[in-house]
C-alpha positions as CSV (number, residue, x, y, z in Angstrom):
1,X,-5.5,15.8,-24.6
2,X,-6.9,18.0,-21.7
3,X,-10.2,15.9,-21.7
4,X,-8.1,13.2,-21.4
5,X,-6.1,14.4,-18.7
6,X,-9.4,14.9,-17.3
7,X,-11.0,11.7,-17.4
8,X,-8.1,10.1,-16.1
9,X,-7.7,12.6,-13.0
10,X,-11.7,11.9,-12.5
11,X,-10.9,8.1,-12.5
12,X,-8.1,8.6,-10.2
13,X,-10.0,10.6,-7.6
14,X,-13.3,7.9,-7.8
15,X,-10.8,5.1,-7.1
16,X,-8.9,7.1,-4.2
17,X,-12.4,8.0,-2.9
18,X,-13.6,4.2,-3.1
19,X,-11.2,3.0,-0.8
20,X,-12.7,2.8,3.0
21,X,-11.3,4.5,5.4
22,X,-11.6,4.0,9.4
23,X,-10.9,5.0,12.3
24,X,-10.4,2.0,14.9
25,X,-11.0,2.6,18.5
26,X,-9.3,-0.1,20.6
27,X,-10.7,0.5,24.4
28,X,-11.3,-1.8,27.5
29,X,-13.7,-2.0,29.9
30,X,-12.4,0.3,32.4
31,X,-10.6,2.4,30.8
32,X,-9.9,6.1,32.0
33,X,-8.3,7.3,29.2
34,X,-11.4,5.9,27.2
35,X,-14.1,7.1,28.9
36,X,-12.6,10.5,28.8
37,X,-11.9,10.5,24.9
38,X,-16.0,9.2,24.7
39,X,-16.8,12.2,26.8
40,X,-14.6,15.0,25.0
41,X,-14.7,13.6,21.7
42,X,-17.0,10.9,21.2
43,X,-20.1,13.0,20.8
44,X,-18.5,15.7,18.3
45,X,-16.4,13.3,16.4
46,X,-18.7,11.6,13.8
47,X,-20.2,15.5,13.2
48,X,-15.9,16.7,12.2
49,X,-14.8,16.7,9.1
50,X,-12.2,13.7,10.4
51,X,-15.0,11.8,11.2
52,X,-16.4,11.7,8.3
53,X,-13.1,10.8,6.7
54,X,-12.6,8.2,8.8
55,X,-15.7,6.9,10.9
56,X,-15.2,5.6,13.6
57,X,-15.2,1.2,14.6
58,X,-15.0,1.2,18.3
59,X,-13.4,-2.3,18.9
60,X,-12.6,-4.2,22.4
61,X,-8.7,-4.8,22.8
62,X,-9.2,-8.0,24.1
63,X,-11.6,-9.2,21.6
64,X,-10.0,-10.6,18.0
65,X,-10.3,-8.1,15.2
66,X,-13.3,-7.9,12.9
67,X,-12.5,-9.7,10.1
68,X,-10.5,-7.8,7.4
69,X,-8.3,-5.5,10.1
70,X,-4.7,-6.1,9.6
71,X,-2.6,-4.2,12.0
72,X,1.3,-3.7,11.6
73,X,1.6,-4.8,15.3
74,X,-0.7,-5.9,18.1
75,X,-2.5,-3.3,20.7
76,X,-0.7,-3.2,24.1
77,X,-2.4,0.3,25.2
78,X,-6.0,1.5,25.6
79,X,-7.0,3.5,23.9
80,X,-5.6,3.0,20.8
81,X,-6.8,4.8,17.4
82,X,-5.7,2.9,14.6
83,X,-6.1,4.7,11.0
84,X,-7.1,2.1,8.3
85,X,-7.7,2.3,4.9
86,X,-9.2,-1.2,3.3
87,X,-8.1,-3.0,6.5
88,X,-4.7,-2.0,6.2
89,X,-3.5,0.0,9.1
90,X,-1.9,3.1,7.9
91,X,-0.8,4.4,11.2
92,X,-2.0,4.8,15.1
93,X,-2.4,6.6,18.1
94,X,-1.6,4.8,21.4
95,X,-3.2,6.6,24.4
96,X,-5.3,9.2,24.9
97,X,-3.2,12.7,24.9
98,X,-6.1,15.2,25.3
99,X,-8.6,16.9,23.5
100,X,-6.0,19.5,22.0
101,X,-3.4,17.0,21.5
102,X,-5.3,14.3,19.9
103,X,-7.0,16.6,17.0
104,X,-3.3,17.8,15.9
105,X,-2.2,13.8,16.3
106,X,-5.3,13.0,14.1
107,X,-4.5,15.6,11.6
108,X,-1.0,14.9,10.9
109,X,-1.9,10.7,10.4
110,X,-4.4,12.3,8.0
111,X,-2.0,14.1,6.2
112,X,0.3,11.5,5.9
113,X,-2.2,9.5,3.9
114,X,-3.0,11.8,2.0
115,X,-6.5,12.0,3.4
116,X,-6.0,16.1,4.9
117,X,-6.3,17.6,1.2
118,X,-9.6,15.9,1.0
119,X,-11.9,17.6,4.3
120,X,-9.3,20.8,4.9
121,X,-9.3,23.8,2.2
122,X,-6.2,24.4,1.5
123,X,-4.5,27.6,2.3
């Protein structure tokens, strides 16, 4: 029965681990609040345990979405950091809040996914 139990909780965890999560970045050309997130975070991000939960798609706002992106409503603010998992959007960030700000925003929409448990030890 425990090997069992094991197999199937190895399963589970391949399939949770198969799904692809991103990280959308919706900027536009001229964008304060961009350029400031691409100076503060845009070099560290990709090297961050979030980032390599959810890498990052930088994406312009006024472009159409890649194909496969399905968001629950369309992008009015720039920058916008859309969470998706398989193209589904989970949940976003409009604006750019600050550094500080930002990484706690991040964190909880990671948690709420159930994504945290998987780059944070847990206390």
């Amino acid at each position: 029965m425990r090997l069992l139990m094991l197999v199937i909780s190895l399963l589970w965890a391949g399939l949770a681990a198969s799904a692809e999560t991103r990280l959308v970045m919706a900027e536009a050309e001229g964008c304060m609040w961009c350029e400031r997130w691409e100076a503060q975070i845009g070099p560290i991000y990709p090297k961050t345990p979030e980032g390599k939960t959810a890498p990052l798609m930088m994406v312009n706002a006024r472009a159409p979405l890649p194909e496969g992106i399905t968001l629950k409503r369309p992008i009015v603010y720039t920058p916008t950091f859309i969470l998706t998992v398989d193209g589904q959007e989970i949940e976003r960030i409009e604006g750019y809040p600050g550094e500080d700000f930002f990484w706690g925003l991040l964190g909880m929409m990671l948690k709420q996914a159930g994504l945290l448990s998987s780059i944070l030890p847990s206390s």
